[in-house]
Biopython code that builds the backbone (N, CA, C, O; Angstrom):
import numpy as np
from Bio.PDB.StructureBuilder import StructureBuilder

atoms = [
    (1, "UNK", "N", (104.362, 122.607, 95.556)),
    (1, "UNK", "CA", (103.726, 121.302, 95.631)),
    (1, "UNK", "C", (102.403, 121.493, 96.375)),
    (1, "UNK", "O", (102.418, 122.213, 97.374)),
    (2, "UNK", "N", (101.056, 120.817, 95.915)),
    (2, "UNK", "CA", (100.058, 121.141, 96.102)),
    (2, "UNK", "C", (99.789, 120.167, 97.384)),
    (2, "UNK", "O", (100.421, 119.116, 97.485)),
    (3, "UNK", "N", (98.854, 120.549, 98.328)),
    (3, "UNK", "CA", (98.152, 119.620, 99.919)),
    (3, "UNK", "C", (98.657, 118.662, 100.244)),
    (3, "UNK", "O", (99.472, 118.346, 101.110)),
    (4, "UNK", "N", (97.618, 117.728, 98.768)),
    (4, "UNK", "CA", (97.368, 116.599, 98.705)),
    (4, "UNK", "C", (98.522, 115.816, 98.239)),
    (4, "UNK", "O", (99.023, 114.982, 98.993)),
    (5, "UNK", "N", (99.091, 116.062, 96.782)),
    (5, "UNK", "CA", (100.867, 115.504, 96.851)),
    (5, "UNK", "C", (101.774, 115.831, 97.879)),
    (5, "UNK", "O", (102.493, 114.895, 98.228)),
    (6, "UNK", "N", (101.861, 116.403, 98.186)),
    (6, "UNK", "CA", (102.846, 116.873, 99.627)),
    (6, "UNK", "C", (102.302, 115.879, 100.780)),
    (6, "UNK", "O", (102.902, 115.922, 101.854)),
    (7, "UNK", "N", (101.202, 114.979, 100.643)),
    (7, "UNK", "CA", (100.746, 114.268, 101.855)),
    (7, "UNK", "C", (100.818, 112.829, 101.532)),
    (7, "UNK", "O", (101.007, 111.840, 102.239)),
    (8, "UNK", "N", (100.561, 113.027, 99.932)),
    (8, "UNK", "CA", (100.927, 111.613, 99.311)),
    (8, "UNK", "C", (102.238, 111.143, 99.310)),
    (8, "UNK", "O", (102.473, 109.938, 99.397)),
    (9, "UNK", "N", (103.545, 112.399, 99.174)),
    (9, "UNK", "CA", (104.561, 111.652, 99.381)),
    (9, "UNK", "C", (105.083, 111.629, 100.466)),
    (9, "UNK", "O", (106.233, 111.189, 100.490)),
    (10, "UNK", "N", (104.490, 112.063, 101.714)),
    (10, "UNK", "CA", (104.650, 111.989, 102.931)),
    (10, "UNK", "C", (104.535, 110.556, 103.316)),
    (10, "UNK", "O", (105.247, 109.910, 104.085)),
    (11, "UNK", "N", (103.395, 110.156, 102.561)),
    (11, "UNK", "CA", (103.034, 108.674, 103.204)),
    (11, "UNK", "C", (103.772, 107.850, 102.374)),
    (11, "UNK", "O", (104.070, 106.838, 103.009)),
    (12, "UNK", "N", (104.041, 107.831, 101.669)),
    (12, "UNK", "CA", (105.026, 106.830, 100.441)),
    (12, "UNK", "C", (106.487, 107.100, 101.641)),
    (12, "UNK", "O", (106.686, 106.211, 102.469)),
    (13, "UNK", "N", (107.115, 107.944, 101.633)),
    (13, "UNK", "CA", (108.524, 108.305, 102.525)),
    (13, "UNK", "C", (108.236, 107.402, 103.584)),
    (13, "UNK", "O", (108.937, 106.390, 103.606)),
    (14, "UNK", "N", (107.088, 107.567, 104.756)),
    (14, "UNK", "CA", (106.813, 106.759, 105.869)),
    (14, "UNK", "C", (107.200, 105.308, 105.085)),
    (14, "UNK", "O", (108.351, 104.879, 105.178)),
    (15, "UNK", "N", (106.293, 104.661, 104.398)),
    (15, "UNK", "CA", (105.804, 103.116, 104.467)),
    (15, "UNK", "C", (107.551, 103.004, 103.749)),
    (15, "UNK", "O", (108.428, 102.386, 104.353)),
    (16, "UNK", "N", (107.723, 103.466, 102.867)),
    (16, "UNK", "CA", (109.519, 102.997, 102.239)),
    (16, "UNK", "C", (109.898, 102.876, 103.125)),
    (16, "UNK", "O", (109.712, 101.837, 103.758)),
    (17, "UNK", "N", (110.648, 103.942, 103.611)),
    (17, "UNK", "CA", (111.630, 103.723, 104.950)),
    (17, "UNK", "C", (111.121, 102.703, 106.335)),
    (17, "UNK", "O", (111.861, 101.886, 106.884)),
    (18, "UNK", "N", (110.076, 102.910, 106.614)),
    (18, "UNK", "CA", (110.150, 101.887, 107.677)),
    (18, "UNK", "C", (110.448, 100.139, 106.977)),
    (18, "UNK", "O", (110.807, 99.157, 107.627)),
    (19, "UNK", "N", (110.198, 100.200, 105.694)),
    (19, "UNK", "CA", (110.474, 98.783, 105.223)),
    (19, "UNK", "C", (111.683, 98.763, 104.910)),
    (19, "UNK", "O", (112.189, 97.644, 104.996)),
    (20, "UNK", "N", (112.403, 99.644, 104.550)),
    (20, "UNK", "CA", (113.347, 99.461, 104.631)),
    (20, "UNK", "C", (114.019, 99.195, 105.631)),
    (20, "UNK", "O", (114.742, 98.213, 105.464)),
    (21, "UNK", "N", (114.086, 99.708, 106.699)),
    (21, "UNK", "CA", (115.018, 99.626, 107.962)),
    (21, "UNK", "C", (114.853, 98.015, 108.560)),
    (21, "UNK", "O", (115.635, 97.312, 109.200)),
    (22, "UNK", "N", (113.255, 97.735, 107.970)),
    (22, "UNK", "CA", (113.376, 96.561, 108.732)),
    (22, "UNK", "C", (113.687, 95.376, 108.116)),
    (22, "UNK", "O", (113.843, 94.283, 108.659)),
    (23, "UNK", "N", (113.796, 95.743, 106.559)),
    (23, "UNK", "CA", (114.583, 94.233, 106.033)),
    (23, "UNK", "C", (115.879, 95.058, 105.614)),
    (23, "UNK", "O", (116.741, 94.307, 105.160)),
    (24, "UNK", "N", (116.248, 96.382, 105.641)),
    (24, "UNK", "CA", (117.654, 96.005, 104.656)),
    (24, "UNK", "C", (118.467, 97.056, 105.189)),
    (24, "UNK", "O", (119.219, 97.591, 104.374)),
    (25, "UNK", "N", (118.496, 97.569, 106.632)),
    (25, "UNK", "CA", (119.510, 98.869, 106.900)),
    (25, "UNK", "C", (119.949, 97.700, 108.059)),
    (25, "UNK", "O", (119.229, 97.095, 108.853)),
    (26, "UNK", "N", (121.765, 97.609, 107.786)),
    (26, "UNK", "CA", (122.239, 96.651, 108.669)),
    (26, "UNK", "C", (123.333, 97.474, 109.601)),
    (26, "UNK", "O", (124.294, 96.881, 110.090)),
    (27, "UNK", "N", (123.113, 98.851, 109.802)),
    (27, "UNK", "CA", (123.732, 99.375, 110.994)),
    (27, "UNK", "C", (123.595, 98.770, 112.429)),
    (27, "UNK", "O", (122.704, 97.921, 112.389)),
    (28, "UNK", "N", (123.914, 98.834, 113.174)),
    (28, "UNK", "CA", (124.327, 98.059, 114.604)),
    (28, "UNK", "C", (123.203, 99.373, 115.318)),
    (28, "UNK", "O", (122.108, 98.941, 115.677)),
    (29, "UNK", "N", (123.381, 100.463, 115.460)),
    (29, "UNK", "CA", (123.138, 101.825, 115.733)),
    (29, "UNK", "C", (121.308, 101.985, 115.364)),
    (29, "UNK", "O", (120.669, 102.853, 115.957)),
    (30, "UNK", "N", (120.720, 101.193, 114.496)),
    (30, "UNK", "CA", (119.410, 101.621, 114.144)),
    (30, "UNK", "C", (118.516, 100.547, 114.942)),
    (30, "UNK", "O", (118.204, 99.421, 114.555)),
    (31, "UNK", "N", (118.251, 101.051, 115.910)),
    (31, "UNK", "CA", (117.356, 100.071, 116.806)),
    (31, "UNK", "C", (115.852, 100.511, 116.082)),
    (31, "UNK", "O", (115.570, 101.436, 115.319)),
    (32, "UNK", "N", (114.729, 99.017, 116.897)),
    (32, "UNK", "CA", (113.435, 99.146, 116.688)),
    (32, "UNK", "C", (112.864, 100.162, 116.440)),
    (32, "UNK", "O", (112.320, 100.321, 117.533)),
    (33, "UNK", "N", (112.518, 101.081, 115.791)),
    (33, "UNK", "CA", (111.229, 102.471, 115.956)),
    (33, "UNK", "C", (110.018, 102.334, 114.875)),
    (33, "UNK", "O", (109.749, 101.563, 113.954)),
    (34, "UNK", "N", (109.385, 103.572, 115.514)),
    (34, "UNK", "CA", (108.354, 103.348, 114.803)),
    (34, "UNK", "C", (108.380, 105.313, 114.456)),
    (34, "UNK", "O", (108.643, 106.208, 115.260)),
    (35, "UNK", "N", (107.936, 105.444, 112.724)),
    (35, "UNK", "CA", (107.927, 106.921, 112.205)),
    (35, "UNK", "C", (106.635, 107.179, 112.525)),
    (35, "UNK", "O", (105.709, 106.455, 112.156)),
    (36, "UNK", "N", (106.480, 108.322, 113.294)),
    (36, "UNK", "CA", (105.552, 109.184, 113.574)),
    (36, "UNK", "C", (105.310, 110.442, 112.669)),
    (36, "UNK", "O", (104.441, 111.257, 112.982)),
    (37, "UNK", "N", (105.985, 110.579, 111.685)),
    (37, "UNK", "CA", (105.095, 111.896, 110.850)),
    (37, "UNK", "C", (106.546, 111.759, 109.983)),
    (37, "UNK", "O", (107.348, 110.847, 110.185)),
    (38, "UNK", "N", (106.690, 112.581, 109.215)),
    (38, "UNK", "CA", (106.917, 113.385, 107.766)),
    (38, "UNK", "C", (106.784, 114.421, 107.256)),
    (38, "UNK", "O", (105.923, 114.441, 106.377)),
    (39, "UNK", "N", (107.680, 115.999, 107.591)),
    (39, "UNK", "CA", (107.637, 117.276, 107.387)),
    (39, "UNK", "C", (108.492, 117.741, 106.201)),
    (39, "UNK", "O", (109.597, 118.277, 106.123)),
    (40, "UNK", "N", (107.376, 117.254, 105.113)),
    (40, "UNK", "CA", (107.977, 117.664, 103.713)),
    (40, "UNK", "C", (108.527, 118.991, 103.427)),
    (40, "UNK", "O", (107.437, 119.490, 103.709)),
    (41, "UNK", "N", (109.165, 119.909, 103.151)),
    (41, "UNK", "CA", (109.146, 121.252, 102.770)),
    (41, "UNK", "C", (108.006, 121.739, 101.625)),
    (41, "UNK", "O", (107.071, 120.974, 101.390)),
    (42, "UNK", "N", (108.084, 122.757, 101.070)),
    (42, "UNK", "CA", (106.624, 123.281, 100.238)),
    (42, "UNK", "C", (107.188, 122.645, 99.091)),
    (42, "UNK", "O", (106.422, 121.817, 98.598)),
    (43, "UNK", "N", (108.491, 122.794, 98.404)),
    (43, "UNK", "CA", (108.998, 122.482, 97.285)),
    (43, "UNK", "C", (109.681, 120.900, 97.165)),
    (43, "UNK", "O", (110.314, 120.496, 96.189)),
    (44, "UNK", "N", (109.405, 120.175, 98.319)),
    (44, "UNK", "CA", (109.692, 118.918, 98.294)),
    (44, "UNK", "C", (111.232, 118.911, 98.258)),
    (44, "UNK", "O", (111.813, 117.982, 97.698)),
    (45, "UNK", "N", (111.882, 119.876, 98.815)),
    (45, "UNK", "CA", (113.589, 119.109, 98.709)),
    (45, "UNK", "C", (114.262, 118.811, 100.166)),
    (45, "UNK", "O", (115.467, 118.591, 100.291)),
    (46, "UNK", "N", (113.224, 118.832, 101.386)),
    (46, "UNK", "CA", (113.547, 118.597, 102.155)),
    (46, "UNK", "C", (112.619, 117.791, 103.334)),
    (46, "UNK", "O", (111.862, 118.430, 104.064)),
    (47, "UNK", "N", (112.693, 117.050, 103.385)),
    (47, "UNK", "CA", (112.396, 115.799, 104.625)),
    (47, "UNK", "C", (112.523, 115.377, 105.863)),
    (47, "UNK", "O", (113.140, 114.315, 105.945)),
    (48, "UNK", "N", (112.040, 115.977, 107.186)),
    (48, "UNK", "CA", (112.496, 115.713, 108.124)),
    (48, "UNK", "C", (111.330, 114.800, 108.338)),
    (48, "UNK", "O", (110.153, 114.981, 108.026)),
    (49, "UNK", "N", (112.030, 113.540, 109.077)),
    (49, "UNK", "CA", (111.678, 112.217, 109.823)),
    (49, "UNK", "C", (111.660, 112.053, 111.674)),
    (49, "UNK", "O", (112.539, 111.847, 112.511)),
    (50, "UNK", "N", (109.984, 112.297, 111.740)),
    (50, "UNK", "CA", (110.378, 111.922, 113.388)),
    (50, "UNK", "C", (110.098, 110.760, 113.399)),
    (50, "UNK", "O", (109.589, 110.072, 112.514)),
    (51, "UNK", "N", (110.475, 110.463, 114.564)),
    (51, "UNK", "CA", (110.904, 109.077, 115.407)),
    (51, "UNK", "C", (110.843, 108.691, 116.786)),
    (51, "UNK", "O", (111.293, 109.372, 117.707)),
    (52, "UNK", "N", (110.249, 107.530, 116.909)),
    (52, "UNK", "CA", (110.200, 107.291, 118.508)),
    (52, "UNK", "C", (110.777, 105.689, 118.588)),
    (52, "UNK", "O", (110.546, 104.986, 117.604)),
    (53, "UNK", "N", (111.706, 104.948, 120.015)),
    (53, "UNK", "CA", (112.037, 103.887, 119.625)),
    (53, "UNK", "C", (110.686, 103.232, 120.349)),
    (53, "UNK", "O", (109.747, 103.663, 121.018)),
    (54, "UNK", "N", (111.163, 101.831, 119.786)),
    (54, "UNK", "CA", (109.838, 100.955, 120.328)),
    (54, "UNK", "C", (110.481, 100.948, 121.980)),
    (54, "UNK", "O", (111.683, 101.065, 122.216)),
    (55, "UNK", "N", (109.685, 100.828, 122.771)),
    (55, "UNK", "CA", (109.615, 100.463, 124.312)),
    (55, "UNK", "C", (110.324, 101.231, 124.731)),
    (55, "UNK", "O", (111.055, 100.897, 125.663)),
    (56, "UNK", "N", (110.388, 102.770, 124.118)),
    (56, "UNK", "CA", (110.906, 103.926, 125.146)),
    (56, "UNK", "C", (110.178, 104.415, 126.073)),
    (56, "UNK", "O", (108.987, 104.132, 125.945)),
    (57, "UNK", "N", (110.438, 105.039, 126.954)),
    (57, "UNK", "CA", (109.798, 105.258, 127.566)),
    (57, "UNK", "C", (110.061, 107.071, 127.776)),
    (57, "UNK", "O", (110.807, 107.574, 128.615)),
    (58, "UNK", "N", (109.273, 107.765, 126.827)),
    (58, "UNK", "CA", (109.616, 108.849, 126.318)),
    (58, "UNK", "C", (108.723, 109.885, 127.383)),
    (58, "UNK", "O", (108.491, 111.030, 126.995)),
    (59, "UNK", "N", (108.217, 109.416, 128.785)),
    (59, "UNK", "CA", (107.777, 110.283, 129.671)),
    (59, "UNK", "C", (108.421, 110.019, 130.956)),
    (59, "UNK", "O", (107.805, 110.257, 131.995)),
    (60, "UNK", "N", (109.304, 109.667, 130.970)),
    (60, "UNK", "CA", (110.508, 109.000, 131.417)),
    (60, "UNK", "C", (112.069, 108.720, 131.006)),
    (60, "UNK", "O", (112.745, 107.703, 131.165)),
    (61, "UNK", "N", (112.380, 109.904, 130.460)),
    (61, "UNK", "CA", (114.006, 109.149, 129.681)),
    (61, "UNK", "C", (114.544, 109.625, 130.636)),
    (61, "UNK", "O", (114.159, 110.524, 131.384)),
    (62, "UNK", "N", (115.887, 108.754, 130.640)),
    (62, "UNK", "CA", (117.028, 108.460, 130.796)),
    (62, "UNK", "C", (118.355, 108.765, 130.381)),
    (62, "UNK", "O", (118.325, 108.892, 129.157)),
    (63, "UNK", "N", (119.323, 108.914, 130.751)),
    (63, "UNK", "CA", (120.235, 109.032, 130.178)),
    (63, "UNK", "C", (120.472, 108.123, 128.844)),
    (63, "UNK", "O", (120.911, 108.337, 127.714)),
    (64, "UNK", "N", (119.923, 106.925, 129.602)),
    (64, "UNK", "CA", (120.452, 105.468, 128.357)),
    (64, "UNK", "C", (119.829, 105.543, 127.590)),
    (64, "UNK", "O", (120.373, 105.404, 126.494)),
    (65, "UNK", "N", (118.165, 105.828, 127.585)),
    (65, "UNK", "CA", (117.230, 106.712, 126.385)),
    (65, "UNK", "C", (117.777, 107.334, 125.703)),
    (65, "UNK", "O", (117.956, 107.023, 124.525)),
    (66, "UNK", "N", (118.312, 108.658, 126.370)),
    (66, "UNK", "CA", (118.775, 109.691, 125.159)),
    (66, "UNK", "C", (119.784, 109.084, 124.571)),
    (66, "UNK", "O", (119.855, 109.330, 123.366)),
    (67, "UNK", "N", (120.676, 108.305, 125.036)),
    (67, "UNK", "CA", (122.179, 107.900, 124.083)),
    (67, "UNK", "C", (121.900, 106.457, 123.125)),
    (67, "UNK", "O", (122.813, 105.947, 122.476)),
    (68, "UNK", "N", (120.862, 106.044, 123.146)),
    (68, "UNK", "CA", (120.329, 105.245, 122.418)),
    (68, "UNK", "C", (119.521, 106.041, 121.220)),
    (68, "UNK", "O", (119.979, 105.928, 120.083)),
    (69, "UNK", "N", (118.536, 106.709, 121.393)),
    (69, "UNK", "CA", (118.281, 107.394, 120.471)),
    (69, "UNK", "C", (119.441, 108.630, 120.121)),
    (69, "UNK", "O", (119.304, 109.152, 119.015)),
    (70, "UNK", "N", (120.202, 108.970, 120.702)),
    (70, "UNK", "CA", (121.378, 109.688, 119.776)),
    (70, "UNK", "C", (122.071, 108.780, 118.778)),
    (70, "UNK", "O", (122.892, 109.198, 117.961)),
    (71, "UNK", "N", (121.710, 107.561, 118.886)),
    (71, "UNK", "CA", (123.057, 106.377, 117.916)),
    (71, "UNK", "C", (122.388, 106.191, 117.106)),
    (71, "UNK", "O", (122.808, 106.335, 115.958)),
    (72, "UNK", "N", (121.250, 105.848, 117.309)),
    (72, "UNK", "CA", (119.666, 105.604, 116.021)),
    (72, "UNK", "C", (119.834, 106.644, 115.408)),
    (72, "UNK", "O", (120.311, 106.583, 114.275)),
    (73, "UNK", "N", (119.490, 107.891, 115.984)),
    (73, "UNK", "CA", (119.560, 108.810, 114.781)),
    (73, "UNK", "C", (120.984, 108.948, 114.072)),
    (73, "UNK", "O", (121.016, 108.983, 112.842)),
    (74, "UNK", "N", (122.371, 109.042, 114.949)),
    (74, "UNK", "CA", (122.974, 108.779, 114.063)),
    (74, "UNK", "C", (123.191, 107.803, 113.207)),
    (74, "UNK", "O", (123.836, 108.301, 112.284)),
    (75, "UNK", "N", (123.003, 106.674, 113.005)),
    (75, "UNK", "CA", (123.003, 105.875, 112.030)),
    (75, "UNK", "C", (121.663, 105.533, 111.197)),
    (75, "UNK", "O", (121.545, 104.623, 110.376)),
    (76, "UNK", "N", (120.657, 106.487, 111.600)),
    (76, "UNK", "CA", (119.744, 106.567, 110.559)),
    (76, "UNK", "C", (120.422, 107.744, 109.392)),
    (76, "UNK", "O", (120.537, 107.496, 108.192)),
    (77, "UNK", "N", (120.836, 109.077, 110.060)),
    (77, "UNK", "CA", (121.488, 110.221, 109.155)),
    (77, "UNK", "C", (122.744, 109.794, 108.711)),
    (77, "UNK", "O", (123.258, 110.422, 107.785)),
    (78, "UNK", "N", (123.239, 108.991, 109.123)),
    (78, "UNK", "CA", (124.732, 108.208, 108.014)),
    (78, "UNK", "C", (124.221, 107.623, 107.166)),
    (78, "UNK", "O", (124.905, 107.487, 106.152)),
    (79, "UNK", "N", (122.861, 107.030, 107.163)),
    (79, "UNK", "CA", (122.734, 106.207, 106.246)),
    (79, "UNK", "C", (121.682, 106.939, 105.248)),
    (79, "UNK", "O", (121.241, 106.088, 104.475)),
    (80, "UNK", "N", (121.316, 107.780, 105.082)),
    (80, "UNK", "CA", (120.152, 109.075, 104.872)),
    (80, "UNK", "C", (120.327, 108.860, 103.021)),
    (80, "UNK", "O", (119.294, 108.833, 102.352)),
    (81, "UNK", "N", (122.187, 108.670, 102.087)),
    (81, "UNK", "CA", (122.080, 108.605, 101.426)),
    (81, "UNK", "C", (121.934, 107.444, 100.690)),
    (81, "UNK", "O", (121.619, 107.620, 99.513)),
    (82, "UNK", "N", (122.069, 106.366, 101.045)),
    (82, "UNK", "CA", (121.271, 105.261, 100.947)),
    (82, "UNK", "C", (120.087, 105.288, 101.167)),
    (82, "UNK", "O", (119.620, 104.903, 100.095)),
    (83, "UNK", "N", (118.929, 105.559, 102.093)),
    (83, "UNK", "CA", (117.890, 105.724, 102.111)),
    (83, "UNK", "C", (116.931, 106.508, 100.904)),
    (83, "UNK", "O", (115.729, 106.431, 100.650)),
    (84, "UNK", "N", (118.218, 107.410, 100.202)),
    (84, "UNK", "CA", (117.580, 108.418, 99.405)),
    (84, "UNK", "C", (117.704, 107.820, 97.713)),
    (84, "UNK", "O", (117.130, 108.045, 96.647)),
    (85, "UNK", "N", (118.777, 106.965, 98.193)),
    (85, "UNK", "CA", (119.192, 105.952, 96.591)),
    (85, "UNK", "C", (117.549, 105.067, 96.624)),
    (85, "UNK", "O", (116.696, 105.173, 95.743)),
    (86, "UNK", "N", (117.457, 104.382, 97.633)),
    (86, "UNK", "CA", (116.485, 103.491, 97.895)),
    (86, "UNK", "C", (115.067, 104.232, 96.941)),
    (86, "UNK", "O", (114.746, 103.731, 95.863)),
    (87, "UNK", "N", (114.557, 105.068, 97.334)),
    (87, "UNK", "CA", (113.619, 106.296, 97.326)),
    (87, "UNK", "C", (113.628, 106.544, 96.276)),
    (87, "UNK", "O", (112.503, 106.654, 95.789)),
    (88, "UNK", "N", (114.415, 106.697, 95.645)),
    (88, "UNK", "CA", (114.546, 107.434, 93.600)),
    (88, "UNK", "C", (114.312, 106.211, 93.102)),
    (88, "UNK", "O", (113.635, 106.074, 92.083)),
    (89, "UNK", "N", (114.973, 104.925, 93.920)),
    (89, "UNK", "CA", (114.678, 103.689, 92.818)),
    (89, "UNK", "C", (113.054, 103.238, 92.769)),
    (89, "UNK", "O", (112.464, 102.754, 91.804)),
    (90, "UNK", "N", (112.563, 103.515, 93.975)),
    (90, "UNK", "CA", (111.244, 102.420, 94.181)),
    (90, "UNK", "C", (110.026, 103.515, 94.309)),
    (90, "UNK", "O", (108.914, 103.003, 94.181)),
    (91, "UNK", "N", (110.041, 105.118, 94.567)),
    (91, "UNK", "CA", (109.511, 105.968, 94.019)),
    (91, "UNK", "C", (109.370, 106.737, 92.634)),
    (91, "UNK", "O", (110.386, 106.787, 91.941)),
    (92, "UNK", "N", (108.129, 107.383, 92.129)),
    (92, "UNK", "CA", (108.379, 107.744, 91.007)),
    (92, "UNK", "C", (108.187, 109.605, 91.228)),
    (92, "UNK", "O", (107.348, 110.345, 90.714)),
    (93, "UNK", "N", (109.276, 109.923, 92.152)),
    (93, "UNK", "CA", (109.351, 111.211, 91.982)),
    (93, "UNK", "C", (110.659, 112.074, 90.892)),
    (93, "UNK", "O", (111.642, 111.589, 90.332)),
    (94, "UNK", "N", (110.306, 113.036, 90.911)),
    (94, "UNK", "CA", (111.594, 114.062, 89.890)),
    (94, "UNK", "C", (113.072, 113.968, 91.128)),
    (94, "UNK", "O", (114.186, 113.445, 91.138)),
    (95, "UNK", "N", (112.541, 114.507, 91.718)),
    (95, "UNK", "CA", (113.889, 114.649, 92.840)),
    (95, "UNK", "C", (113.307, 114.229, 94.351)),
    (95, "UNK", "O", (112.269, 114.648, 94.863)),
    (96, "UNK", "N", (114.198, 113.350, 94.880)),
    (96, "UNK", "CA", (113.600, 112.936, 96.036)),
    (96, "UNK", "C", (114.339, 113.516, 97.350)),
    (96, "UNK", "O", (115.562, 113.384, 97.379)),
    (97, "UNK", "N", (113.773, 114.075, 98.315)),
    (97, "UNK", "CA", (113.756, 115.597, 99.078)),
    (97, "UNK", "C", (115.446, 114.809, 100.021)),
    (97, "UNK", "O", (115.816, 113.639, 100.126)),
    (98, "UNK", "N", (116.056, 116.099, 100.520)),
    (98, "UNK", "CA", (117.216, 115.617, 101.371)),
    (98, "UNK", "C", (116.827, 115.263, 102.749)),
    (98, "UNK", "O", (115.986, 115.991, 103.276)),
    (99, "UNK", "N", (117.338, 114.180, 103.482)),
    (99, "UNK", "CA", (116.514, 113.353, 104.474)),
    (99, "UNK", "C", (117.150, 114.012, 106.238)),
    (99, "UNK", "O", (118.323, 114.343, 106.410)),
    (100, "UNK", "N", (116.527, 114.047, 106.881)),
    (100, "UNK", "CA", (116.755, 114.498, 108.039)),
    (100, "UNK", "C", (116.137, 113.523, 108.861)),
    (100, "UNK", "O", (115.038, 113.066, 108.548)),
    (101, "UNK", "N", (116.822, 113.109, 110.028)),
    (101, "UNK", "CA", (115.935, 112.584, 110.907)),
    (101, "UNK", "C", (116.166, 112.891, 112.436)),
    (101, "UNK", "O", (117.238, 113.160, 112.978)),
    (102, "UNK", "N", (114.661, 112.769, 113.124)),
    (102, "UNK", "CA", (114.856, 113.618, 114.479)),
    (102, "UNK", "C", (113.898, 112.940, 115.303)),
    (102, "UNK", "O", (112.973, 112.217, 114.933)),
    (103, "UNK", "N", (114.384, 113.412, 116.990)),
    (103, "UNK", "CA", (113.539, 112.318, 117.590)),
    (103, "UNK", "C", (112.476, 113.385, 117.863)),
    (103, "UNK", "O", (112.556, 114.606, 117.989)),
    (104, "UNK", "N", (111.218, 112.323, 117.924)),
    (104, "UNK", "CA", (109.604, 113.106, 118.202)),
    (104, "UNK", "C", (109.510, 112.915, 119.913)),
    (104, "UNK", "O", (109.611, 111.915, 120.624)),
    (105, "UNK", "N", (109.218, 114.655, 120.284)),
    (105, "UNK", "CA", (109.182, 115.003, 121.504)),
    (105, "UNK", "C", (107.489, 114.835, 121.860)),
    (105, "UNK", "O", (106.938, 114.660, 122.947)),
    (106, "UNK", "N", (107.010, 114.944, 120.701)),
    (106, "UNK", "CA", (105.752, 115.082, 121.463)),
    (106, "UNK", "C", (104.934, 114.299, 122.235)),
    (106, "UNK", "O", (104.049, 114.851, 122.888)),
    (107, "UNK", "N", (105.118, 112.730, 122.289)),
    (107, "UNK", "CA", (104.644, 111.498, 122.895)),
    (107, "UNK", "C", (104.796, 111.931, 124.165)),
    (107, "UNK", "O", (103.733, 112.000, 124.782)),
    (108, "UNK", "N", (105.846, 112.273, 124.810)),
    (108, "UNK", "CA", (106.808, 112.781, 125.834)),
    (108, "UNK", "C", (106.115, 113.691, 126.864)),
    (108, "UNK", "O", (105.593, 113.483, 127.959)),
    (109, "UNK", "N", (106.407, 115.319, 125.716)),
    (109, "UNK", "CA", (105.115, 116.400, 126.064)),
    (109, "UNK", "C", (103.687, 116.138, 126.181)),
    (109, "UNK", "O", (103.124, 116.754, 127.086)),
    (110, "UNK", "N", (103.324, 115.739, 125.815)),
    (110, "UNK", "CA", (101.808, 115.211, 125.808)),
    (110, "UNK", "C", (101.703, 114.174, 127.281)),
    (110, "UNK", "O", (100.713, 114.403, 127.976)),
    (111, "UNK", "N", (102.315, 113.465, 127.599)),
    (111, "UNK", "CA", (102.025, 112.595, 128.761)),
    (111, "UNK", "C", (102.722, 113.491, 130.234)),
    (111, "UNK", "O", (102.480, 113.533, 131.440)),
    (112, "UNK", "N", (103.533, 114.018, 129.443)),
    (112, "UNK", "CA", (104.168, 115.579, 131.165)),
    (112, "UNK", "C", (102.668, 116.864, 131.442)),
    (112, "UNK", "O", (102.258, 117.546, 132.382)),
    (113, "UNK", "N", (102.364, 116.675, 130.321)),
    (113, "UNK", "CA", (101.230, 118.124, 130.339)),
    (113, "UNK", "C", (99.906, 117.028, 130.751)),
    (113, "UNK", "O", (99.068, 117.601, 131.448)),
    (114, "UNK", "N", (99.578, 115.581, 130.448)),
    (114, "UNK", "CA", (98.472, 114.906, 131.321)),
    (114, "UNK", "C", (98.886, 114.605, 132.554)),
    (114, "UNK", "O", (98.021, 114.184, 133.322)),
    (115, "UNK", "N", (100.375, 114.745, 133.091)),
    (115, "UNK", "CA", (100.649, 114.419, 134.649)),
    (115, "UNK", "C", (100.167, 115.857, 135.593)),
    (115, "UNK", "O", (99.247, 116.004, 136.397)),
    (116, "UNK", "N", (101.032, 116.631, 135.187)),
    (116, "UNK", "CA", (100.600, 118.088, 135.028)),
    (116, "UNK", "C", (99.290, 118.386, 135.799)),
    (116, "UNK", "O", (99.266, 118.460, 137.027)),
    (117, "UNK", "N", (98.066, 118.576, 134.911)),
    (117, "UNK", "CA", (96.638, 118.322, 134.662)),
    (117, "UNK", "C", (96.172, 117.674, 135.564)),
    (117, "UNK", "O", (95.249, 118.305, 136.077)),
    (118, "UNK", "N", (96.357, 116.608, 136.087)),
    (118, "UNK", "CA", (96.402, 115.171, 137.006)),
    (118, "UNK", "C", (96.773, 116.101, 138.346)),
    (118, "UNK", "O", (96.306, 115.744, 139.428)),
    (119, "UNK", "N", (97.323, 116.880, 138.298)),
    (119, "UNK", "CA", (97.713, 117.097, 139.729)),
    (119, "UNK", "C", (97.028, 118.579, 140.452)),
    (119, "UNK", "O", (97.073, 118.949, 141.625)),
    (120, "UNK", "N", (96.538, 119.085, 139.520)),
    (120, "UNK", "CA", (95.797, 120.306, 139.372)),
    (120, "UNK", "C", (94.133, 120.076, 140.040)),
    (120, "UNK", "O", (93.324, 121.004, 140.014)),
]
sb = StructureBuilder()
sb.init_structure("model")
sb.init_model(0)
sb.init_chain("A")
sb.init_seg("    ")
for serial, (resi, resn, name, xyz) in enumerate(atoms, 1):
    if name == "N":
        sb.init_residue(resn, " ", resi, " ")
    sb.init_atom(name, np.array(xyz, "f"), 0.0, 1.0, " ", f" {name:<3s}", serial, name[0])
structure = sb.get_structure()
């Protein structure tokens, strides 16, 4: 898969799924977030989804942080094949990639390495 399709369906995966979650995934487990990127594979059969929740405080977690985003992601990856039914119906790809989702560290790293810096 060439750059530019590999970036196009990067961004199609983003805008689906976040609309989806917010009118039609009725898990208890999938709190507020917002998708931060889309790591297509070269051949498109694989999809990993990062993630951050809204009003985390991801330079700062918590225990209750991490076990909140452990339930999100699990009930985002229970629901992964629904998400992927969703995706074949309202995309026009051949095969639509297997879905992974994971929480994004880097918001996190990035504000520990400016405290860091700050103190230097």
């Amino acid at each position: 898969m060439n750059e530019i399709r590999k970036q196009k369906v990067e961004s199609l995966i983003v805008s689906e799924i976040s609309e989806l979650v917010r009118r039609g995934l009725k898990d208890p487990r999938v709190k507020p977030h917002t998708i931060t990127g889309v790591q297509l594979s070269d051949d498109g059969s694989y999809a990993t989804i990062q993630l951050i929740l809204f009003g985390g405080r991801d330079h700062q977690k918590t225990e209750e942080d991490a076990k909140i985003m452990k339930e999100c992601l699990e009930g985002l990856n229970a629901a992964s094949g629904y998400i992927r039914h969703h995706l074949k119906k309202s995309l026009s790809l051949k095969h639509v990639p297997n879905l992974s989702f994971k929480s994004d560290e880097g918001f996190g790293n990035a504000f520990r390495v400016n405290e860091i810096l700050k103190l230097i």
